[in-house]
C-alpha positions in Angstrom: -2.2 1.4 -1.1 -0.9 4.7 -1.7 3.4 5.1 -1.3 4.9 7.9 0.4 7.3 10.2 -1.4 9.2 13.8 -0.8 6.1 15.4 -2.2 3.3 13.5 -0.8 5.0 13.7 2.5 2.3 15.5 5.2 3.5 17.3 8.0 0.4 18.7 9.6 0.3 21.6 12.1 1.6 20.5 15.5 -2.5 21.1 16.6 -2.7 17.4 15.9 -0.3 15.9 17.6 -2.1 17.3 20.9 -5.6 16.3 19.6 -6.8 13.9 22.2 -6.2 10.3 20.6 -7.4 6.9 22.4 -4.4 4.6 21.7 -5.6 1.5 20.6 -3.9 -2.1 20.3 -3.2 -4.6 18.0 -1.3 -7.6 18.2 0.8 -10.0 15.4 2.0 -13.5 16.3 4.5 -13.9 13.6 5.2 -17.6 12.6 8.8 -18.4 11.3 10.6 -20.6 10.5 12.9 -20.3 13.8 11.0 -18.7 15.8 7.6 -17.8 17.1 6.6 -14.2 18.5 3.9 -12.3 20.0 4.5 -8.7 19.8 1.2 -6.3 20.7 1.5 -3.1 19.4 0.4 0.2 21.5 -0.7 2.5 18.3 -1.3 6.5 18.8 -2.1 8.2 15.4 1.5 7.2 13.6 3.1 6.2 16.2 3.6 2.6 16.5 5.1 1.3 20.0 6.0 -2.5 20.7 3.9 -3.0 23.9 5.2 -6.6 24.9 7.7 -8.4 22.5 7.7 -12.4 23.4 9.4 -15.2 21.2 9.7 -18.6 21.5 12.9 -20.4 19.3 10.4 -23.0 18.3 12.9 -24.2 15.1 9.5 -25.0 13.2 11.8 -25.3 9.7 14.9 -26.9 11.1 14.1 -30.4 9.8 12.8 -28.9 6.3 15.2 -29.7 4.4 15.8 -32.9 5.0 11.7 -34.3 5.1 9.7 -31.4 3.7 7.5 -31.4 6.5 7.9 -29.4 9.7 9.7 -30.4 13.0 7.7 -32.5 15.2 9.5 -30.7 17.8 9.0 -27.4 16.5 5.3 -28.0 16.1 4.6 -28.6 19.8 6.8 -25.9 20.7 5.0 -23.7 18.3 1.5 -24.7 19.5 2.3 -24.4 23.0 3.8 -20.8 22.2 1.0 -20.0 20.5 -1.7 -21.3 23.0 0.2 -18.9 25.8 0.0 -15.9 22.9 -3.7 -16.1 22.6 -4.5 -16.2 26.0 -2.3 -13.1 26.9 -3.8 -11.4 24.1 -7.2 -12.3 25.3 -6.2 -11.2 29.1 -4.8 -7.4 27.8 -8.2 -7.3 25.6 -6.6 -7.2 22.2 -8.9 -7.8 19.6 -7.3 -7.2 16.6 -4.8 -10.1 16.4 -3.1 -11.2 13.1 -1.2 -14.3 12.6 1.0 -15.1 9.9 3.4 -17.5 8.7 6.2 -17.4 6.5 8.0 -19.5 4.3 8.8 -22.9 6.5 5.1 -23.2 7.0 4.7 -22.2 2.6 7.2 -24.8 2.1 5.9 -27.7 4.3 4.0 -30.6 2.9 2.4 -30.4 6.2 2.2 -26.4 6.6 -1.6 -26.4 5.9 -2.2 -29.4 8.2 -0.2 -27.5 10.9 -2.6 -23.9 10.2 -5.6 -26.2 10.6 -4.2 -27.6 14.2 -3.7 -23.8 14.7 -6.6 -22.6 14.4 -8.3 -25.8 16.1 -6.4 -25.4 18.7 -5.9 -21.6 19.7 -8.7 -19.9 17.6 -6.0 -18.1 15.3 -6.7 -18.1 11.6 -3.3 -18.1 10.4 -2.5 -16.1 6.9 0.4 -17.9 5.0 2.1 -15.3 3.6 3.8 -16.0 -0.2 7.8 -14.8 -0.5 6.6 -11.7 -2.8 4.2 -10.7 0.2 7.1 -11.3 3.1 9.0 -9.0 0.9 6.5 -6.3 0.3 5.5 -6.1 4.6 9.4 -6.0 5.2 9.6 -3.2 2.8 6.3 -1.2 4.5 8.0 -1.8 8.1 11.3 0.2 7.0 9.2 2.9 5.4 7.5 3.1 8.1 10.2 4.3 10.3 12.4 5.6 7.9 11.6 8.9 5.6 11.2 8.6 2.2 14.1 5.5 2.1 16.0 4.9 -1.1 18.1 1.3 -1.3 17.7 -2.1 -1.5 15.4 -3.9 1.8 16.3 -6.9 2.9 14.8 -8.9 5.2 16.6 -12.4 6.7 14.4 -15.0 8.1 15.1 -18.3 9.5 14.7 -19.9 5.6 14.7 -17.2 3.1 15.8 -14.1 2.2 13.5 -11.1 1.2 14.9 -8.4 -1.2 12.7 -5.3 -2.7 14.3 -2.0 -3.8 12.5 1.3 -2.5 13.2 4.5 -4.1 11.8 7.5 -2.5 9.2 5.8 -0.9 8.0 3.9 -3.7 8.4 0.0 -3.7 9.3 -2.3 -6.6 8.4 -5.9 -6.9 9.9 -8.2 -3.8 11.6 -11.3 -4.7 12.8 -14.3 -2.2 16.1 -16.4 -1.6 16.5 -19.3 0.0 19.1 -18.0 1.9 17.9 -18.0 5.7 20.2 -20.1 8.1 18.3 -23.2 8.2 18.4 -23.1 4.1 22.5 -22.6 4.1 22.7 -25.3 6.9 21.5 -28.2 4.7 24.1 -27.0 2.2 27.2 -27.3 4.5 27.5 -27.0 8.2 31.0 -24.9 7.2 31.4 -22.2 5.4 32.9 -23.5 2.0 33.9 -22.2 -1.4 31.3 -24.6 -2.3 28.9 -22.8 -0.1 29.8 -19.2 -1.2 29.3 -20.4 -4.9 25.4 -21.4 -4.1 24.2 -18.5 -2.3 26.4 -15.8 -5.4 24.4 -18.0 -7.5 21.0 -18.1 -5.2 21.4 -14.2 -5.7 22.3 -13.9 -9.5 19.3 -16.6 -10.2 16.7 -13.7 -10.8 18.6 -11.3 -12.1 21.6 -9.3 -11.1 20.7 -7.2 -7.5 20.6 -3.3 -8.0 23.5 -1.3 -7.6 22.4 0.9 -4.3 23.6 3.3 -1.7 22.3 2.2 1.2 21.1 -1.4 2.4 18.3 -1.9 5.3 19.1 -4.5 6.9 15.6 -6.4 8.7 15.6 -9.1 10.9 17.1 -10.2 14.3 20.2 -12.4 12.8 21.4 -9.3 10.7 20.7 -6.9 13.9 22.9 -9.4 16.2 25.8 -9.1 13.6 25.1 -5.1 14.3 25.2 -5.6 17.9 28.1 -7.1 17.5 29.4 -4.0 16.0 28.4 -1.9 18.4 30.3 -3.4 21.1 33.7 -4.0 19.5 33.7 -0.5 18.5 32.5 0.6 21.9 29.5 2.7 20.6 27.8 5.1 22.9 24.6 4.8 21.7 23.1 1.0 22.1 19.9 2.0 20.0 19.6 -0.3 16.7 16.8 1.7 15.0 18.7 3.6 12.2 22.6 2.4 13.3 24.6 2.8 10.2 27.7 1.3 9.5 30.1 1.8 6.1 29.4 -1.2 4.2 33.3 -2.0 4.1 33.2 -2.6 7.8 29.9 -5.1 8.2 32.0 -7.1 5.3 35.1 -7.1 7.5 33.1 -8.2 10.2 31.4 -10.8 8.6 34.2 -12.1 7.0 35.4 -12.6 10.9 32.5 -13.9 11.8 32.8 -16.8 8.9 36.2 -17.3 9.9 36.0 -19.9 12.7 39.7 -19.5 14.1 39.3 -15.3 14.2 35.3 -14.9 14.8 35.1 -12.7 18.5 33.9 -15.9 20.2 33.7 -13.5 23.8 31.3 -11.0 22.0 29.4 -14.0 20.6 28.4 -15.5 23.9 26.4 -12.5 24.4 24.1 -13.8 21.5 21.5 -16.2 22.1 22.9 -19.9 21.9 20.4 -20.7 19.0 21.5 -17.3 16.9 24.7 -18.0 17.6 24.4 -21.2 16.1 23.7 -20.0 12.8 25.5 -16.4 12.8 27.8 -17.8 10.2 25.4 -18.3 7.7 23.6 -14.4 8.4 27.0 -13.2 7.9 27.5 -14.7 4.5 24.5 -14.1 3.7 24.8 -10.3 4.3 28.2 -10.3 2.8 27.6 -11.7 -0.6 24.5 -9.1 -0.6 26.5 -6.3 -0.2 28.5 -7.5 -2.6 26.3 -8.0 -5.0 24.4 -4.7 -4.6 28.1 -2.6 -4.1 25.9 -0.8 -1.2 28.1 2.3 0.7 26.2 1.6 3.9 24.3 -0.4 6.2 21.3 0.5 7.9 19.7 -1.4 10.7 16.2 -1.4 11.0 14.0 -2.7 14.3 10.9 -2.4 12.2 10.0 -5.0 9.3 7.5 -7.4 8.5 5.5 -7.2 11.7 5.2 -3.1 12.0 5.0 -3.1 7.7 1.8 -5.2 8.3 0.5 -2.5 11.0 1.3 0.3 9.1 -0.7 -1.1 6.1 -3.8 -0.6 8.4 -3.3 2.6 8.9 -5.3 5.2 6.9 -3.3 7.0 3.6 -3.2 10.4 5.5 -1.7 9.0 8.6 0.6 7.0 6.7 1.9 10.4 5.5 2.6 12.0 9.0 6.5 12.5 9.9 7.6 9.7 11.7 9.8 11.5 13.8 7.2 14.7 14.8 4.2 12.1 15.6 6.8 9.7 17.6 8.4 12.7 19.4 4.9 14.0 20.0 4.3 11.2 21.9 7.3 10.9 23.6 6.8 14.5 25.1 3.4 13.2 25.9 2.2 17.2 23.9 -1.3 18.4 25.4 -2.8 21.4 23.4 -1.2 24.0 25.4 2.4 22.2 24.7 1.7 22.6 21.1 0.5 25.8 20.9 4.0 26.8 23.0 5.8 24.8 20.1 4.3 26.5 17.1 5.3 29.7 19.1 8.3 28.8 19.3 8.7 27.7 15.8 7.5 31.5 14.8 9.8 33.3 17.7 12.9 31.5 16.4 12.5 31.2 12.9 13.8 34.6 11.6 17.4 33.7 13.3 17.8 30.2 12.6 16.9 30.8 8.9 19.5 33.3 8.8 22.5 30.6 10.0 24.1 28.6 7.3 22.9 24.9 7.2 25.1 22.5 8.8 23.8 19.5 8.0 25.0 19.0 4.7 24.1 22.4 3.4 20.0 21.3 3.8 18.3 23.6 5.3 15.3 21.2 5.3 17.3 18.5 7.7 17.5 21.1 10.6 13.8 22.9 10.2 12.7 19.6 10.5 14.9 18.4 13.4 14.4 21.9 15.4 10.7 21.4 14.8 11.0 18.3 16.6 13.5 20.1 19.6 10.4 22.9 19.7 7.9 19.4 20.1 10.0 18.3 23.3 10.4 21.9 24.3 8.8 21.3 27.8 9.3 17.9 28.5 10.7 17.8 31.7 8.5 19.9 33.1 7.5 17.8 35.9 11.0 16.3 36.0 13.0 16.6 39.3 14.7 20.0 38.7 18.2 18.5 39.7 18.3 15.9 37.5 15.9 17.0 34.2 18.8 17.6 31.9 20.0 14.3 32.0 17.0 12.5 32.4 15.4 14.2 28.9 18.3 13.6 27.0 18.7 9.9 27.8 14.5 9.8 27.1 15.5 11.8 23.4 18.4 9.8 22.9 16.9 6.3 23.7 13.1 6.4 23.2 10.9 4.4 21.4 10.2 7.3 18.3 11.5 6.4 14.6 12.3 8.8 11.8 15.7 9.7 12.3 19.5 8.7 12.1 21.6 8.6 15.3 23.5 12.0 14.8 19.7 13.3 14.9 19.1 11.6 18.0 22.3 13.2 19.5 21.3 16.6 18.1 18.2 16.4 20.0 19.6 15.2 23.2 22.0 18.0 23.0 19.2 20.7 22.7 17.1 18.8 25.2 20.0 18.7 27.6 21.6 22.2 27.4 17.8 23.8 27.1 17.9 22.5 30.6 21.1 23.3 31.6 22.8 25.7 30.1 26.6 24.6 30.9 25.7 21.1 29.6 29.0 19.4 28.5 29.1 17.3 25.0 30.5 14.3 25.6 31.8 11.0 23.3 28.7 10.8 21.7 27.7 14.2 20.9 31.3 14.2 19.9 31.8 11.0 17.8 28.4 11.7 16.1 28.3 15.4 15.6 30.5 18.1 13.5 31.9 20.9 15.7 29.4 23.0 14.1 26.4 20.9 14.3 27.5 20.8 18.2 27.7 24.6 18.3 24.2 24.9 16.4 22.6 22.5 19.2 23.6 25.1 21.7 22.7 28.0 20.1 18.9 26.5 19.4 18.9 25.0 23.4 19.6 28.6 24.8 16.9 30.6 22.4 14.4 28.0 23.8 15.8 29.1 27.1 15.0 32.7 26.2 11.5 31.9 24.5 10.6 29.9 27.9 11.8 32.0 30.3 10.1 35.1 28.9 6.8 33.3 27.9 6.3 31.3 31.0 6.4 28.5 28.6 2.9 30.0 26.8 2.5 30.6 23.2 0.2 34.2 24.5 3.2 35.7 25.8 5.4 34.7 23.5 3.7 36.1 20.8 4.3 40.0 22.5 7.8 39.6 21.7 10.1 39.3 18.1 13.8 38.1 18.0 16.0 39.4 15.2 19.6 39.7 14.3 21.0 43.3 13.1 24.7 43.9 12.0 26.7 43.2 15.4 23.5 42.7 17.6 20.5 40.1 18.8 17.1 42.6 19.3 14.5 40.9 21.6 11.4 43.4 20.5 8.4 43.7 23.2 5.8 45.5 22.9 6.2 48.4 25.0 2.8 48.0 26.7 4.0 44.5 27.6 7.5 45.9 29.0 7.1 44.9 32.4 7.6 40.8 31.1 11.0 42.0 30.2 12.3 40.5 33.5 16.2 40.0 35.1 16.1 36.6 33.9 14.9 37.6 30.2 17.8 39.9 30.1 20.5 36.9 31.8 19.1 34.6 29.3 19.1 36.6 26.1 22.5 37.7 27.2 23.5 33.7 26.8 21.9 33.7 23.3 23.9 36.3 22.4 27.5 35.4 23.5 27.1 32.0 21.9 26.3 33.9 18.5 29.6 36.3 19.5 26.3 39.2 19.0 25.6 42.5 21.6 22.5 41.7 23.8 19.6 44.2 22.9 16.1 44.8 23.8 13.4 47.6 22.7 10.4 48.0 24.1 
């Protein structure tokens, strides 16, 4: 299977985003070793949406340990779980259904007994996948949302612990821990020097971890600990796909977490009782990793083993669309007239823009790629209620179910989104917390010449192409063609007047 990278990277003309494209389903019931879940999968080109996400705690590993063989408990929870799955699957007509299982049911004297009940019972031929292969699905899930990632991957599950490193796209060979909550349990119910020494020394036992920038962090113990975060630092923005936070901090908090007289025990109700159970040991298990790997930051990912597995379906050259332009695509729900407007756009706008320094981080490449995606949602509250569009669009750009971006991009593109609406938008915390002065003031700028190119246009690529936007010395020149003069109407004039106070430029127009 081919791996992405900054030069293989496609991003194909916004034409196919609006071809007309049958979503189609597919479903994977994910057995593990504390839980069981259904999640079918709505799949448009690249875009991969969770459709109906169901799991059942069945705790198939919890006795593990201790026998070798799976719960008796767990087992009848599992089957019945799994007998509901099937039958919802066959009830939405989802054909394509994969069922794995992961490492409780690979550990199990009885795990192949249990796959044969399975697939007795419900019908499901159940894949048993080995650590190396949990690993390398995990890896393919975070590549799949994020762009060309470069770190270390790890995935937590209810037993063991995956690890691959992924530079640029391009995966090495996954290894496995046994370092999931129901292994650290048998080890000590407490967190003990004792217990610290095994999993340093679970870690060290294949070799020392790479030294990496960034850690993704899969699984759903490791994203309640980032929940967690989220709400003792009050953040805006309750969207776990991509949440960073300094490396320094999740150690703080997981130090807190493993203390039992200091851990936030008001926050930690909000968990599930059976994750809370166990959160000690997904802390110290995400401590002494980024330890170990001296990681800068953590980065949440929704998407693992599940989505990694979906994504491996996928054909090479839509593995190699944007993330972010095919989920945004999507989002805006682009027809071919949408698209056209959007490469118009793209055209109309791009002499100015390119002309404004970069403000995110000097690369010009970040923002041509973010305002390509703004351009995308251009017109997507066209049918909105005309009193209420600018909010409801940003709260759509900022929340929606699209990948392929960090959380100051998803603020960016709320803030064009809103402000393209209305033009006297306030930023507020988020925009504000997330968001240089600059990059807030660039927002703008890009929301009010989308206001220009739409009023003028009538939101059509035709139209827009009679008309050029450049800047000269103290002045912003809309050019029309002077048989086309008569488009040039009060509101063109208003509008590009607001383009050019926010660039402190003298409104002009030639015809």
């Amino acid at each position: 299977m081919s791996q992405l990278s900054v030069e293989t990277q496609r991003r194909p003309g916004l034409w196919r985003f609006a071809m007309p494209n049958k979503p189609r389903q597919q479903a994977v019931i994910d057995i593990g070793s504390n839980s069981v879940r259904l999640i079918v999968y709505q799949i448009n080109g690249r875009n991969i949406v969770p459709r109906i996400n169901e799991k059942v705690m069945a705790g198939l590993g919890e006795e593990l340990a201790e026998t070798g063989k799976l719960s008796p408990q767990g087992v009848e929870s599992s089957l019945k779980a799994l007998s509901r799955y099937t039958a919802i699957c066959a009830s939405l007509g989802v054909t394509n259904v994969s069922a794995i299982a992961t490492a409780a049911t690979r550990d199990a004297a009885d795990g192949e007994k249990f796959c044969k009940t399975v697939e007795q019972n419900c019908g499901l031929k159940v894949r048993v996948l080995s650590g190396e292969e949990e690993a390398h699905y995990a890896a393919l899930g975070v590549i799949s949302a994020e762009r060309d990632p470069t770190g270390l991957i790890g995935d937590l599950g209810g037993s063991s612990l995956e690890l691959v490193e992924v530079k640029k796209g391009r995966l090495a060979k996954g290894k496995t821990y046994k370092l999931g909550p129901l292994a650290l349990r048998m080890q000590s119910e407490t967190i003990t020097p004792k217990l610290k020494s095994y999993v340093q020394n679970e870690l060290e036992s294949r070799s020392k971890l790479p030294k990496v920038g960034r850690f993704f962090a899969v699984g759903g113990a490791w994203r309640a600990i980032a929940s967690l975060h989220m709400a003792i630092n009050d953040y805006p923005l309750r969207v776990l796909q991509s949440y960073s936070i300094p490396a320094k901090d999740a150690i703080d908090l997981c130090t807190l977490i493993c203390d039992p007289k200091k851990r936030p025990e008001n926050l930690i109700k909000s968990i599930s009782s059976k994750r809370a159970a166990s959160l000690h040991y997904t802390a110290l298990a995400l401590k002494s990793v980024l330890e170990a790997c001296q990681a800068k930051e953590v980065v949440i990912s929704a998407y693992g083993l599940r989505e990694g597995l979906v994504f491996e379906g996928m054909d090479s050259e839509t593995q190699k669309i944007d993330p972010l332009l095919a989920g945004v695509a999507i989002l805006a729900r682009s027809n071919q007239r949408q698209a056209a407007f959007s490469r118009s756009l793209q055209n109309f706008t791009s002499e100015i823009l390119h002309n404004l320094p970069p403000v995110f981080n000097g690369d010009p490449l970040i923002e041509n790629r973010l305002h390509e995606a703004a351009f995308i949602l251009a017109d997507m509250g066209a049918v909105m209620h005309p009193d209420h569009r600018s909010q409801i669009a940003r709260q759509i750009v900022l929340r929606g179910a699209y990948t392929g971006l960090d959380h100051a991009g998803r603020a960016y593109l709320g803030l064009i989104t809103a402000t393209r609406y209305y033009r006297k938008y306030t930023p507020g915390a988020l925009e504000e917390m997330l968001l240089t002065p600059e990059q807030i003031e660039r927002a703008k700028t890009v929301a009010l010449l989308i206001r220009l190119a739409a009023e003028f246009s009538g939101r059509t690529d035709r139209i827009l192409k009679r008309a050029s936007l450049e800047m000269k010395r103290d002045s912003l020149i809309l050019k029309v063609q002077s048989r086309h003069k008569d488009l040039v109407s009060e509101g063109v004039e208003k509008r590009l007047g607001h383009v050019a106070s926010q660039m402190d430029l003298k409104p002009v127009i030639e015809t």
